[in-house]
mmCIF file of the N, C-alpha and C atoms, coordinates in Angstrom:
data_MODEL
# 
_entry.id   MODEL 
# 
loop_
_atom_site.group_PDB 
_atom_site.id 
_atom_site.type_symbol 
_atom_site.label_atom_id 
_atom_site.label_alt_id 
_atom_site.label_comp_id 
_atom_site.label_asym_id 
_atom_site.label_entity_id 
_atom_site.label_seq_id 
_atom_site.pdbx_PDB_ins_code 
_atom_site.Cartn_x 
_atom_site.Cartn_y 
_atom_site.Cartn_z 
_atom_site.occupancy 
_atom_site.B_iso_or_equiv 
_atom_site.pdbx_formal_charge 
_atom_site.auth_seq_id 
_atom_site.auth_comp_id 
_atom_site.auth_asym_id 
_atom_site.auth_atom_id 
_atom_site.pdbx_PDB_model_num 
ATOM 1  N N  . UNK A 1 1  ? -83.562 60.359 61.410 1.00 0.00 ? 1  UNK A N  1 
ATOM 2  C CA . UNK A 1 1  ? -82.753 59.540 60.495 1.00 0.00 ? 1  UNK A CA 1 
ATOM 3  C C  . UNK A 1 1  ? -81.355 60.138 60.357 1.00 0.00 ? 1  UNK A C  1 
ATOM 4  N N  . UNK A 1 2  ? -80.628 59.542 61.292 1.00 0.00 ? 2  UNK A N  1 
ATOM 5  C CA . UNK A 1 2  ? -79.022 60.079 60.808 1.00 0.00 ? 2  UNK A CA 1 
ATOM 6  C C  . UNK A 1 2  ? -78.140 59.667 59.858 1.00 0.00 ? 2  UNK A C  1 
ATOM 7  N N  . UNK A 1 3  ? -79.218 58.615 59.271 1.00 0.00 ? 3  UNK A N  1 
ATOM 8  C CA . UNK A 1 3  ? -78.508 58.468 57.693 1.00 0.00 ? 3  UNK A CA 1 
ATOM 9  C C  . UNK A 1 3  ? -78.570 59.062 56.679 1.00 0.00 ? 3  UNK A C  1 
ATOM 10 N N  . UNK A 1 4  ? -79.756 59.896 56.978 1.00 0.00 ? 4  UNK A N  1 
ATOM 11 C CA . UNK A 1 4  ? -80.708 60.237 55.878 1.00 0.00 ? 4  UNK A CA 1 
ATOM 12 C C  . UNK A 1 4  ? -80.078 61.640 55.799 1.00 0.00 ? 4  UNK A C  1 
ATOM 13 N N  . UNK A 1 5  ? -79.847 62.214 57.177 1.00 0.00 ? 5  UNK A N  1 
ATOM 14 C CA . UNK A 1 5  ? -79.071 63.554 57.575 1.00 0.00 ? 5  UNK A CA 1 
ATOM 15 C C  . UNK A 1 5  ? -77.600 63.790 56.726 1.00 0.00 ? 5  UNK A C  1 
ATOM 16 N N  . UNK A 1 6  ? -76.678 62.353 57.236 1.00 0.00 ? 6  UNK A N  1 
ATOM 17 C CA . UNK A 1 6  ? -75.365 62.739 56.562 1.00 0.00 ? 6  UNK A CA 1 
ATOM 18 C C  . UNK A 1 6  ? -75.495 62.145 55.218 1.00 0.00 ? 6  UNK A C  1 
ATOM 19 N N  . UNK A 1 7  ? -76.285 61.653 54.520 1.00 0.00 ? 7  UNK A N  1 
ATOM 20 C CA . UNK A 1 7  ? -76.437 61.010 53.063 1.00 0.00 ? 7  UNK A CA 1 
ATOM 21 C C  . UNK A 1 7  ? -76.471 62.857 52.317 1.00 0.00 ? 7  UNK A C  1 
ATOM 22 N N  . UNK A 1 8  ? -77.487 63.370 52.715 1.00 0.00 ? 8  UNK A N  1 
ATOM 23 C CA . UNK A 1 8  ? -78.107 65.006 52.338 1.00 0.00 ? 8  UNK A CA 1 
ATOM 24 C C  . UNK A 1 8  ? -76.218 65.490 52.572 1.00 0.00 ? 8  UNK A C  1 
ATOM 25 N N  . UNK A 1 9  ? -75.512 65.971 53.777 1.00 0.00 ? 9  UNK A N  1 
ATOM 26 C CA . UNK A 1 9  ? -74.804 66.242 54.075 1.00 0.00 ? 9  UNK A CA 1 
ATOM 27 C C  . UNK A 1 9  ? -73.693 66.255 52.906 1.00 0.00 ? 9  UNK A C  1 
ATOM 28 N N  . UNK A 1 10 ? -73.660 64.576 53.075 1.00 0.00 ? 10 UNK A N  1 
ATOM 29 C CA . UNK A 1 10 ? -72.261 64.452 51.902 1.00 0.00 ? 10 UNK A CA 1 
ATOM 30 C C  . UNK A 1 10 ? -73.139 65.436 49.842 1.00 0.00 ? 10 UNK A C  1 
ATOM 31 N N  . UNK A 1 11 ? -74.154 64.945 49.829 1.00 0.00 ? 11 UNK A N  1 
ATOM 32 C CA . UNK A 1 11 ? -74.347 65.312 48.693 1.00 0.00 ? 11 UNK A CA 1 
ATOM 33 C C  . UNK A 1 11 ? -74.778 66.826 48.666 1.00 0.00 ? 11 UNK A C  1 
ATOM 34 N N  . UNK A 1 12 ? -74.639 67.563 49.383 1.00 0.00 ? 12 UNK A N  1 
ATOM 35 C CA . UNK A 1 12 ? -74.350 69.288 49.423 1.00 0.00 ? 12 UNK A CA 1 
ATOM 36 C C  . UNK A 1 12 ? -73.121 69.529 49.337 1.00 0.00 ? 12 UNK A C  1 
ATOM 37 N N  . UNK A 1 13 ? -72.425 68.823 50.232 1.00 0.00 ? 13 UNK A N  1 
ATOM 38 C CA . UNK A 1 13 ? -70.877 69.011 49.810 1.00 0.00 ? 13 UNK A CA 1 
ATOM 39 C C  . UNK A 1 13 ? -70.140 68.808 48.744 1.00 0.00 ? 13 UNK A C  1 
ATOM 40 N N  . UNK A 1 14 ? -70.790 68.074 48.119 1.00 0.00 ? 14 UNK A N  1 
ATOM 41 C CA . UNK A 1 14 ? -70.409 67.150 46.652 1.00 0.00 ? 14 UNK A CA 1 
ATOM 42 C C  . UNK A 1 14 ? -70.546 68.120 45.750 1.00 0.00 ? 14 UNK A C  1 
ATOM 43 N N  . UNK A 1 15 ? -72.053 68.773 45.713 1.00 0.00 ? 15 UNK A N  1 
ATOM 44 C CA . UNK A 1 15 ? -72.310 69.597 45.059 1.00 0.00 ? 15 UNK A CA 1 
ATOM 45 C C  . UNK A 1 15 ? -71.820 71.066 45.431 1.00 0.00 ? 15 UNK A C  1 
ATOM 46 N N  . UNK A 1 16 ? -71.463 71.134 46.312 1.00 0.00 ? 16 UNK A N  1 
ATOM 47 C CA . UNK A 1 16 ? -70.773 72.883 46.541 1.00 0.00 ? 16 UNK A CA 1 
ATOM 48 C C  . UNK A 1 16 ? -69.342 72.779 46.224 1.00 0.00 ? 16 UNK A C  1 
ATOM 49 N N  . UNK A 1 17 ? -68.582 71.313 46.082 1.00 0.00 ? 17 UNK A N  1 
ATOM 50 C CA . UNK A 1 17 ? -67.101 71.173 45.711 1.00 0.00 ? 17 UNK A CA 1 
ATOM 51 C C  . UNK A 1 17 ? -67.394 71.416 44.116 1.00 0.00 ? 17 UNK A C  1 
ATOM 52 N N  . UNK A 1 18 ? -67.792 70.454 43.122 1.00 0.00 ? 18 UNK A N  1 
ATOM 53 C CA . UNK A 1 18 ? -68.051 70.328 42.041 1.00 0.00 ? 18 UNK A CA 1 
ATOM 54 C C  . UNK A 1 18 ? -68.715 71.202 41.114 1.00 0.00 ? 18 UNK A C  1 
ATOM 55 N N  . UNK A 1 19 ? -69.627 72.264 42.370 1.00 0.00 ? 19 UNK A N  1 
ATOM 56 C CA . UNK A 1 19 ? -70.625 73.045 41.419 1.00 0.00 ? 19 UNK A CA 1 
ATOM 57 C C  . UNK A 1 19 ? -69.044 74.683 40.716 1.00 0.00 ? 19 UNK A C  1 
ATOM 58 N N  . UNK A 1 20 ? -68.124 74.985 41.416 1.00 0.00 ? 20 UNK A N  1 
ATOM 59 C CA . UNK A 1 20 ? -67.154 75.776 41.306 1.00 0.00 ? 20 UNK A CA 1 
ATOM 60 C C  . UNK A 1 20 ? -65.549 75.326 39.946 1.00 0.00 ? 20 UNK A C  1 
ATOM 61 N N  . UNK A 1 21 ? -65.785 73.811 40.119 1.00 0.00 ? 21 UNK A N  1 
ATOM 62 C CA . UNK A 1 21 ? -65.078 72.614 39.253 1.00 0.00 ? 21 UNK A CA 1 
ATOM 63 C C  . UNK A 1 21 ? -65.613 73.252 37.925 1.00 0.00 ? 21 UNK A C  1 
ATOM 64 N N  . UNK A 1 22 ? -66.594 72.228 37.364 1.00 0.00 ? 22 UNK A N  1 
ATOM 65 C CA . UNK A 1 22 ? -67.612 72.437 36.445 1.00 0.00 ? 22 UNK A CA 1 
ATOM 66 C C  . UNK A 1 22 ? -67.470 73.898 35.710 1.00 0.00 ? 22 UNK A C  1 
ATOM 67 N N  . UNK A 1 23 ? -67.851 75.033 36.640 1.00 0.00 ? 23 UNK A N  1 
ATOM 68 C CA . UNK A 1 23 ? -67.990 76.281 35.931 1.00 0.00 ? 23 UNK A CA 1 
ATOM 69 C C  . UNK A 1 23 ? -66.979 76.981 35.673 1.00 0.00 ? 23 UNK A C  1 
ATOM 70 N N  . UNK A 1 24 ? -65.732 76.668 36.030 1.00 0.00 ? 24 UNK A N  1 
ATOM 71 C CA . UNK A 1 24 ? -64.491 77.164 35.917 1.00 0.00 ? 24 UNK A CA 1 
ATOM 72 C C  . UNK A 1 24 ? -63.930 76.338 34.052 1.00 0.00 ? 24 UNK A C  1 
ATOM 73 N N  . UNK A 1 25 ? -63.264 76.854 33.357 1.00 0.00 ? 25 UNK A N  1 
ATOM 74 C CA . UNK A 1 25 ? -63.291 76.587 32.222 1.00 0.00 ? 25 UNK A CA 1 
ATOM 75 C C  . UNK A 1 25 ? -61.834 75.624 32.118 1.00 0.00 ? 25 UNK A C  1 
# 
């Protein structure tokens, strides 16, 4: 499933951009 691959893909990235966002004050 190479949708299923870059769907996972984008939402690791999402979360490794945002998770540094968030914890920064």
């Amino acid at each position: 499933m190479k949708v299923s691959a870059a769907a996972l893909a984008v939402i690791l990235i999402a979360t490794a951009l945002c998770a540094p966002a968030s914890a920064s004050p």
